[in-house]
C-alpha positions as CSV (number, residue, x, y, z in Angstrom):
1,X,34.4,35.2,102.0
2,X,35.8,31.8,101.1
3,X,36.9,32.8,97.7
4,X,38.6,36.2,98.8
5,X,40.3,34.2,101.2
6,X,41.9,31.9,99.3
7,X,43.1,34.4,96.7
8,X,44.5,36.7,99.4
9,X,46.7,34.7,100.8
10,X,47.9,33.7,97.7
11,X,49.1,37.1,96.6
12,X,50.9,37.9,99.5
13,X,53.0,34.4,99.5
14,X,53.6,35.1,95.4
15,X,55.1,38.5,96.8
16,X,57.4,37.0,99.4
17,X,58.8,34.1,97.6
18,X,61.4,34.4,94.4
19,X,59.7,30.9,93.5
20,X,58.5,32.0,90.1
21,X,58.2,30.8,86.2
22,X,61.7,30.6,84.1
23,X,62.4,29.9,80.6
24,X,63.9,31.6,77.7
25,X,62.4,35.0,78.3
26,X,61.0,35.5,74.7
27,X,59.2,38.4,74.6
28,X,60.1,40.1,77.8
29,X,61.1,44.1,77.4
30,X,64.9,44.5,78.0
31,X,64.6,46.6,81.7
32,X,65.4,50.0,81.8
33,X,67.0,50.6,85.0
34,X,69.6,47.9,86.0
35,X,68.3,45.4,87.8
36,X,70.2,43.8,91.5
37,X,69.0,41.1,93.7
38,X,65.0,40.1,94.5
39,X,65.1,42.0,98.1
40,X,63.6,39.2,100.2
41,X,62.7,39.8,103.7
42,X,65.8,39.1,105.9
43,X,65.5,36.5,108.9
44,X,67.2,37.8,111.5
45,X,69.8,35.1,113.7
46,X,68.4,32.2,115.5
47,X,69.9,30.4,118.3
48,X,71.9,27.2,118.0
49,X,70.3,24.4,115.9
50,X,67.5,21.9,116.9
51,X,69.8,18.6,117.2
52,X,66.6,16.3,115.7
53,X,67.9,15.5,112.3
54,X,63.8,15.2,111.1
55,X,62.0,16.9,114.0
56,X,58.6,15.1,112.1
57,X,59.8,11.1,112.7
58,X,58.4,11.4,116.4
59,X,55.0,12.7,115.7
60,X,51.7,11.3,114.8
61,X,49.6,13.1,112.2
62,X,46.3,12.8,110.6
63,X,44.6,13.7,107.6
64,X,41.6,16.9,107.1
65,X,38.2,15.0,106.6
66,X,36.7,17.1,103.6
67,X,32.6,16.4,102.7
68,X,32.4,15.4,99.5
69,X,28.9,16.8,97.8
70,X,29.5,18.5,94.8
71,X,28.2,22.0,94.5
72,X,27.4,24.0,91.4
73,X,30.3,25.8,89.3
74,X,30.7,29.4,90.5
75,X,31.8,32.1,88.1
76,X,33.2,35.0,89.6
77,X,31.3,38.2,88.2
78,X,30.7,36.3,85.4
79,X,34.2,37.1,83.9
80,X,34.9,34.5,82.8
81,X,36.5,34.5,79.5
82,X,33.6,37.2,78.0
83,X,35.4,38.6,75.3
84,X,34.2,37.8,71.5
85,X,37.4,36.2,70.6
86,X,37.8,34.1,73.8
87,X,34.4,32.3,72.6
88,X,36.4,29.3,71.4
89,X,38.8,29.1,74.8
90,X,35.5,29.3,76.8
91,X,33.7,26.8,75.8
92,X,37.0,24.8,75.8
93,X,37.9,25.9,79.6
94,X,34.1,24.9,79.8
95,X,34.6,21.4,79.0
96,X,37.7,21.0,80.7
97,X,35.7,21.6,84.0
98,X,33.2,19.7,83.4
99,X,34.9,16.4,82.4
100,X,36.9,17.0,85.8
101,X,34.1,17.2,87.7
102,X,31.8,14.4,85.7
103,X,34.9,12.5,85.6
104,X,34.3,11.6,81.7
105,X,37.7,11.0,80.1
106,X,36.1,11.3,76.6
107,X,35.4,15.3,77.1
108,X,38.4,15.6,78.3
109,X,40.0,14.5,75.5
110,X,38.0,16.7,73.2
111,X,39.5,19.6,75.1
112,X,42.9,19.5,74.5
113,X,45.0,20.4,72.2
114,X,46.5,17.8,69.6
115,X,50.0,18.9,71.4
116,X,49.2,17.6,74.7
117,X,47.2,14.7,73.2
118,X,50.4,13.7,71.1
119,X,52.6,14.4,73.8
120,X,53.8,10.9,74.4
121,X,52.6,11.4,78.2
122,X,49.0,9.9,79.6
123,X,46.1,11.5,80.0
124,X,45.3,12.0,84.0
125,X,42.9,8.8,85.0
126,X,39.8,10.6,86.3
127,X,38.4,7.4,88.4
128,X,37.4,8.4,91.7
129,X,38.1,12.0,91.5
130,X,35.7,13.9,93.3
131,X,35.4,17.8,93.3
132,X,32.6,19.8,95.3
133,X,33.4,23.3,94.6
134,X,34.6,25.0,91.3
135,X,35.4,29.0,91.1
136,X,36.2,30.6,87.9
137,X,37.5,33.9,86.5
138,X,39.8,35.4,84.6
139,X,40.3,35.8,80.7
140,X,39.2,39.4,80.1
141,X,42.0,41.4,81.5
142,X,44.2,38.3,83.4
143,X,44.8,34.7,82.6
144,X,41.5,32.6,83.3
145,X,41.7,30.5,86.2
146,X,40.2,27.6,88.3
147,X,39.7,27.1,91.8
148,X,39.1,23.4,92.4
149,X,38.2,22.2,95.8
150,X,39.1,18.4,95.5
151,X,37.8,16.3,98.1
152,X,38.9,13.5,97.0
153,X,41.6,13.2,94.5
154,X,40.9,9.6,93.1
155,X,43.8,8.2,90.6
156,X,44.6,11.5,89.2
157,X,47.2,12.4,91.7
158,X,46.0,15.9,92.7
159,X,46.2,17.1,96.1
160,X,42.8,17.3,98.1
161,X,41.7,20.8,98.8
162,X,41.3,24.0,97.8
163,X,44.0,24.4,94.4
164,X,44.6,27.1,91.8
165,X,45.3,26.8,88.0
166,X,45.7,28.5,85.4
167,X,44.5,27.7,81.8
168,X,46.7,28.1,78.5
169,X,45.0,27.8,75.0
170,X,46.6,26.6,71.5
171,X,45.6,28.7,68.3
172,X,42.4,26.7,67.7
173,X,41.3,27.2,70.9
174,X,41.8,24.6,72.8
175,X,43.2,23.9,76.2
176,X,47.1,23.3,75.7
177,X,47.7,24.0,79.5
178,X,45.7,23.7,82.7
179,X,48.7,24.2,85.3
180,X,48.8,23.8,89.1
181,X,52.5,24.2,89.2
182,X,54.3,26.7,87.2
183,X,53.9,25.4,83.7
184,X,56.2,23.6,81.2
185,X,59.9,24.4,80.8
186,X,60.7,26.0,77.6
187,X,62.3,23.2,75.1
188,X,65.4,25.3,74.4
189,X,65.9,25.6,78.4
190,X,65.0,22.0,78.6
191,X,67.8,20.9,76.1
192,X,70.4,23.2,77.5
193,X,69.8,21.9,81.1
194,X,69.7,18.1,79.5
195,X,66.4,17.3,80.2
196,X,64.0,15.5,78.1
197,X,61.9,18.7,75.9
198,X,58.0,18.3,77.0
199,X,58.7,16.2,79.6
200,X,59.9,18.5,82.6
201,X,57.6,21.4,84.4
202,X,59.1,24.6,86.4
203,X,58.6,23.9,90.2
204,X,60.1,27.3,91.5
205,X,63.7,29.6,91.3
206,X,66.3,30.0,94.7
207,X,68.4,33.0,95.0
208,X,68.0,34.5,91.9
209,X,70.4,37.4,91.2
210,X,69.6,39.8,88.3
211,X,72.2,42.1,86.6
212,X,72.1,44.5,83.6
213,X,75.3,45.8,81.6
214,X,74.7,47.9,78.3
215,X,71.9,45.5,76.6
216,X,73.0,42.2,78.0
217,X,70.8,40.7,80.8
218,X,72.6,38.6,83.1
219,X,70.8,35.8,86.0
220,X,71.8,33.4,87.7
221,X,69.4,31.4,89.9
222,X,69.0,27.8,91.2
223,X,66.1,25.7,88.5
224,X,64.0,23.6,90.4
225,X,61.8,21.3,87.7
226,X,59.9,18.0,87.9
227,X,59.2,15.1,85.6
228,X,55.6,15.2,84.4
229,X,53.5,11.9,85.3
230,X,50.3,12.9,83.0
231,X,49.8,15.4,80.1
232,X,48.4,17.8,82.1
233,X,51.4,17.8,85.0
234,X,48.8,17.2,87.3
235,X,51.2,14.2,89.2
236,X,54.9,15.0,89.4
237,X,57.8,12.7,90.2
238,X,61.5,13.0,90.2
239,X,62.4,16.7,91.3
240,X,66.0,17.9,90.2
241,X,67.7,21.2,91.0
242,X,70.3,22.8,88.6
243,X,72.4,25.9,89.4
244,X,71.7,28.3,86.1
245,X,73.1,31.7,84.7
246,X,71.8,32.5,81.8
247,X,72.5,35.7,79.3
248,X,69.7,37.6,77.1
249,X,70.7,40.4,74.6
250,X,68.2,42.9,73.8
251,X,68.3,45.5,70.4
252,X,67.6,48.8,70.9
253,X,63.8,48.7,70.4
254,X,64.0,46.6,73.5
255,X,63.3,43.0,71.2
256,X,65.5,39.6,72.6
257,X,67.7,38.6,70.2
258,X,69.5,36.1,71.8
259,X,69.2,34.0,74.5
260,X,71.4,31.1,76.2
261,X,71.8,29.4,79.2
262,X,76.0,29.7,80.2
263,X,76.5,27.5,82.9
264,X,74.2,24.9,83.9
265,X,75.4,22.1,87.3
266,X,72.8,20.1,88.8
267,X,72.7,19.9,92.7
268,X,72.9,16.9,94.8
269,X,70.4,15.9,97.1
270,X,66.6,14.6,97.1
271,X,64.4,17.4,96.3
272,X,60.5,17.2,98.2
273,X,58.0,17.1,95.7
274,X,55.8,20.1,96.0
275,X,51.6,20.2,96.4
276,X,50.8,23.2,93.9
277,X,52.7,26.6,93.0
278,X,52.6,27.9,96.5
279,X,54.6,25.8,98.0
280,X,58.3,27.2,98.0
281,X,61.8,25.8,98.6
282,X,63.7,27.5,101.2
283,X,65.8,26.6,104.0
284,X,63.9,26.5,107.9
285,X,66.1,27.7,110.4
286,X,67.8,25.8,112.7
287,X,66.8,27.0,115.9
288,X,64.3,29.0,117.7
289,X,64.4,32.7,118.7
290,X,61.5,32.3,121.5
291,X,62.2,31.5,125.1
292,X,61.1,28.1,126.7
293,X,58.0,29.8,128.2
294,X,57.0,31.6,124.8
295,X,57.6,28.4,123.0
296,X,55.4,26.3,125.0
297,X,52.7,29.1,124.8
298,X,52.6,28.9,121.3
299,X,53.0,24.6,121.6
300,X,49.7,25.6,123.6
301,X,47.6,27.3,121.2
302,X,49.2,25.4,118.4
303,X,47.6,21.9,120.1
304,X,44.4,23.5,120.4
305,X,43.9,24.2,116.8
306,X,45.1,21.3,115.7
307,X,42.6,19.4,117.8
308,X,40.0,21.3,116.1
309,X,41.0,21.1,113.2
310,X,41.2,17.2,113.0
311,X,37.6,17.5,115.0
312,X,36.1,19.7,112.5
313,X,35.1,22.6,115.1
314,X,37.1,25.1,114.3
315,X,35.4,28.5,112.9
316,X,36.8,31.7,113.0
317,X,34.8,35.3,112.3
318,X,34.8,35.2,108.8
319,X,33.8,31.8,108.3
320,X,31.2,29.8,109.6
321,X,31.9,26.4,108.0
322,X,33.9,24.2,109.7
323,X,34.9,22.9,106.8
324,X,35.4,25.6,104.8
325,X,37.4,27.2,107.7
326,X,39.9,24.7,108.1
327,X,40.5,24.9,104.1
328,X,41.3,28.8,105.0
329,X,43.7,27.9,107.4
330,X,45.4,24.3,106.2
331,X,46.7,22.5,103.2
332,X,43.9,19.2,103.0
333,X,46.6,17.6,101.2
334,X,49.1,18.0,104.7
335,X,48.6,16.1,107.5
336,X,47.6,17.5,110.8
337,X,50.0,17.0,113.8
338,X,48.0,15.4,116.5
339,X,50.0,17.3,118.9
340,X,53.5,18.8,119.2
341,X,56.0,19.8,121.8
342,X,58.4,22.6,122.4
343,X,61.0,20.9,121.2
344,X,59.6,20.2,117.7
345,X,58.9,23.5,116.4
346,X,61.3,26.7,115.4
347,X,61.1,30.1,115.6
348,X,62.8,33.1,113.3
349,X,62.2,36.8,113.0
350,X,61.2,37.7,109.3
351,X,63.2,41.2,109.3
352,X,60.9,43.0,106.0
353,X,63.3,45.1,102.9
354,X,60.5,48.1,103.7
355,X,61.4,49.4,107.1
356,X,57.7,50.4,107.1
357,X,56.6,46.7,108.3
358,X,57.3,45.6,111.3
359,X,59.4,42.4,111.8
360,X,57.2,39.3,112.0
361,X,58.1,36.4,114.3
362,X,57.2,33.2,112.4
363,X,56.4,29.6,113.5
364,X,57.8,26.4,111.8
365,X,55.8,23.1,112.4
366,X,57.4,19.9,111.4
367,X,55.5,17.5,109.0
368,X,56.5,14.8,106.6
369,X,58.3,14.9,103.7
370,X,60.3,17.7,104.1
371,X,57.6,19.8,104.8
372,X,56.9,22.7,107.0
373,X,54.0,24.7,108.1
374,X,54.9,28.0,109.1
375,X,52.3,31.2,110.5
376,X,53.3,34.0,112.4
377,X,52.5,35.6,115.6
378,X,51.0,38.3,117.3
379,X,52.6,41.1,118.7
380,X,51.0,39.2,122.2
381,X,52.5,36.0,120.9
382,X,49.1,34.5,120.3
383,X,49.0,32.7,116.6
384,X,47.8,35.2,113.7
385,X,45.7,33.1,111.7
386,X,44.0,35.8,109.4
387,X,46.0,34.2,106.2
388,X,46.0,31.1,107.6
389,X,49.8,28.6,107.6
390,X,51.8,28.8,104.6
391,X,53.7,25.6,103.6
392,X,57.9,25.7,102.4
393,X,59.8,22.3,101.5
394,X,63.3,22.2,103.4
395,X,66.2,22.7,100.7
396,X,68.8,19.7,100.6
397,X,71.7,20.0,102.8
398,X,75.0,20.9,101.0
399,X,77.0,17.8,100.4
């Protein structure tokens, strides 16, 4: 049940965010219906905004205690990479994994492609890096993938807990990509934003607007990318955000034929660095739409599972392990409030595009770092835990 919950969740938060991959879209299908905005669910008005400039500076928080004995790799199915002419990649993805979870630097060197090794940009250092639990799949009829759950992240600069990547190959076979965010930017995108090629990784897209006129494919879209600390992007640093629109011109076999970035302004303001691809910029509201009395109620049950979280006795009825349960529900690499108040958290309405689903009243906890852990409610109020809190990184204020 563990793996299925940890993939679940993860397609449903790819499906509400526009976070996403962008680069020079080089051998996408020109679209044959024209495009119009990502429909987003719609938050419906809150009240008048929580005066607390960081709602998080008044709370104490501590870390997830995670055990840290390794357990054997798991392959899903045994789907991993099985084709014939994925031998090469699979013993290459093979390696990869093991020299993360043997920590030998060597092997992980004889993994990678020359590109990343002449990249200019260090290797990740392995020392102390300690992971119990390794899932993987993929390669026969989707990208192969990892699930890694790091107790301990050492010097690598990983997050602890349960994290997802994806691999990328060169032509030889070997590993050329191993991504927990989105993956590099493009060169040509790099250069026309003027960033530093190799050097930058995509963290995630805002209001992206799509448009379609005769064979010319028009976006425009705020570019949210990081500085790479390692080779492999596992450690990222300065965040920058650029306001894009771009223009791609398609023959009429549906081919790209051109491609370039027409406008291109970077936005003010310090960017929060994210944990892995899930995490998503957005903007929290700014106040609540819950009474007093529904508010504490939720401050209630909120207390309670945080206490049990941090205690390592909360279980719920799929999941048995303490530990294991509180990786369903929480992000290790987030701190846990040790309590909150009323005052602290905020409240919206997620009003869906599909009139089909009912409107979902969602809960915004404050945490460091312009974080925020959000989970919805109940039609009773209580807290619906099933896909456990979600994690968005508040978006600069306007200057």
């Amino acid at each position: 049940m563990k793996k299925l919950s940890l993939a679940i969740p993860a397609l449903l938060l790819a499906g509400l965010t526009a976070c996403g991959p962008f680069s020079a879209p080089e051998a996408n299908p020109m679209p044959t219906e024209t495009p119009v905005a990502t429909a987003e669910p719609t938050p419906m008005p809150t009240a008048a905004p929580t005066p607390t400039p960081d709602p998080s500076a008044g709370l104490e928080y501590e870390m997830l205690t995670l055990p840290t004995t390794p357990q054997p790799p798991h392959l899903y199915d045994g789907q991993f990479m099985t084709r014939d002419e994925t031998q090469t990649e699979r013993s290459s993805g093979y390696a990869l994994i093991e020299a993360l979870y043997t920590n030998d630097a060597e092997k992980l060197r004889g993994a990678l492609s020359d590109s990343l090794l002449e990249s200019g940009l260090p290797l990740p250092d392995l020392t102390g890096l300690v992971i119990t639990d390794i899932f993987l799949a993929g390669g026969t009829y989707e990208a192969p993938m990892a699930l890694l759950t790091i107790a301990d992240p050492g010097a690598t600069g990983l997050p602890a807990g349960n994290r997802e990547f994806r691999f990328s190959f060169d032509e030889e076979g070997k590993v050329d990509g191993f991504y927990l965010q989105d993956g590099d930017l493009e060169d040509d995108v790099a250069r026309s934003m003027g960033l530093e090629p190799g050097a930058w990784m995509q963290l995630g897209s805002l209001d992206v607007t799509d448009n379609r006129k005769d064979n010319v494919y028009l976006t425009s879209a705020t570019r949210v990318v990081g500085r790479k600390q390692d080779a492999l992007g596992f450690a990222v640093g300065e965040v920058r955000a650029f306001s894009v629109t771009e223009r791609s011109t398609y023959d009429g076999d549906n081919n790209l034929v051109e491609y370039a970035m027409t406008s291109c302004q970077e936005l003010a303001g310090e960017w929060p660095v994210p944990r892995d691809r899930y995490e998503r910029y957005t903007q929290p509201p700014a106040g609540n739409c819950l009474s007093e009395e529904e508010l504490q109620s939720v401050c209630d049950q909120l207390n309670t599972l945080f206490a049990q979280l941090r205690e390592g006795t909360y279980t719920w009825e799929w999941e048995e392990d303490p530990a294991e349960a509180a990786l369903d529900v929480w992000d290790a690499a987030r701190p846990v409030p040790v309590a909150v108040t009323p005052e602290v958290l905020r409240s919206d309405v997620l009003q869906y595009p599909n009139p089909d689903i009912a409107p979902k009243t969602r809960i915004w906890v404050p945490l460091p770092d312009g974080c925020w852990a959000v989970c919805s409610l109940a039609e009773d109020n209580s807290l619906e835990l099933f896909l456990g809190f979600s994690f968005a990184l508040a978006v600069p204020a306007a200057e």
